[in-house]
C-alpha positions in Angstrom: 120.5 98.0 98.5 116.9 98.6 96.8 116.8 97.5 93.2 113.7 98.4 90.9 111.9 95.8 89.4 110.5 96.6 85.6 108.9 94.2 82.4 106.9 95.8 80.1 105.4 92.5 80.1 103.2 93.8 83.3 101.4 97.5 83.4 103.3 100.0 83.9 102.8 101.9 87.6 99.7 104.0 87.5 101.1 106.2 90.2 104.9 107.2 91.7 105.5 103.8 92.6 107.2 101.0 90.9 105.7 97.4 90.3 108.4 96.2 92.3 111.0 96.1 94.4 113.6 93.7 95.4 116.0 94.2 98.6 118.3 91.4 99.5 116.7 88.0 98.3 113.2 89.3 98.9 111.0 91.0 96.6 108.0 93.3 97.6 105.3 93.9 94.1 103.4 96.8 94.1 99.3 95.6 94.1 98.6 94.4 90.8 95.4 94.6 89.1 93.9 93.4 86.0 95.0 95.8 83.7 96.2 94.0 79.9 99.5 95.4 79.1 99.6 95.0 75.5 96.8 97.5 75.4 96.9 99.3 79.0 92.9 99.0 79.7 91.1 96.6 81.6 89.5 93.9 79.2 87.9 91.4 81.6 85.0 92.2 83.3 84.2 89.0 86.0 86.1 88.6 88.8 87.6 85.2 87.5 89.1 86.6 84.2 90.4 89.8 86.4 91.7 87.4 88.9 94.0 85.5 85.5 95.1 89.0 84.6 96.5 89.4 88.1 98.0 86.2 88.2 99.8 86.9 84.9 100.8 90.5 85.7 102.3 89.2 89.3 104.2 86.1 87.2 105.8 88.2 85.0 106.7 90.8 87.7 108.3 88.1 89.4 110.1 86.9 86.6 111.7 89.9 86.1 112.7 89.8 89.5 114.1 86.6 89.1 111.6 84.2 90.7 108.6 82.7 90.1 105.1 82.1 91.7 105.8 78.3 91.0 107.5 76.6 94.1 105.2 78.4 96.3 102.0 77.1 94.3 103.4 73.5 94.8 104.1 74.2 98.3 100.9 76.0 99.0 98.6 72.6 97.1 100.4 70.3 99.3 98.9 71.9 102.4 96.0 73.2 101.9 94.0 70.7 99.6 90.5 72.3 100.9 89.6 75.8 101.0 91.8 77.5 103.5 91.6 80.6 105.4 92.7 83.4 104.1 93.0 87.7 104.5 91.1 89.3 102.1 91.0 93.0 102.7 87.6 94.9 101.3 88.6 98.3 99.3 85.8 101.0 99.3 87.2 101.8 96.1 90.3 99.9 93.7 91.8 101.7 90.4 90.1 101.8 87.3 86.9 100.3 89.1 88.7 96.9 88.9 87.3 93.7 91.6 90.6 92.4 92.5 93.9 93.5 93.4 96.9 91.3 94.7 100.4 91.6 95.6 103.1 89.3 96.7 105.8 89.2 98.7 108.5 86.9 97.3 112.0 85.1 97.7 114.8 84.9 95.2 
């Protein structure tokens, strides 16, 4: 059985989506990008401080979910002490005119 995540300590959904779902131990976030939700704009304007705002938005997701981003940041550090590899997919276009957007896939 789906379950809805919610926090009002992320932004709300822009669209008919939710900002995440959980099903069995897993949860699935909706992309997150770097809008504030204390005042539901986009403050930052360099990639770095967007790239906080995501993080936070995704952390609090999570916690709402019951999780955190934690273990797998310890994990993740052990591994890969160098710059790794990674997908990064190029968007023509993101909402709000925002530089990053991220989402996560997580376990309970």
């Amino acid at each position: 059985m789906a379950e809805v995540v919610y926090t009002k300590n992320a932004p709300d959904a822009i669209g008919p989506y939710s900002q995440a779902m959980k099903v069995g131990n897993l949860v699935f976030t909706s992309g997150q990008i770097a809008i504030d939700p204390a005042t539901g704009n986009v403050e930052a304007t360099t990639i770095e401080e967007q790239t906080h705002q995501v993080c936070k938005n995704l952390t609090n997701v999570l916690e709402a979910a019951g999780t955190s981003i934690g273990a797998f940041n310890g994990v993740y550090g052990e591994y890969f002490t160098s710059k790794p590899a990674r997908s990064c997919v190029a968007a023509k276009e993101l909402p709000k005119d925002v530089l990053v957007e991220v989402e996560v896939i997580a376990e309970v």
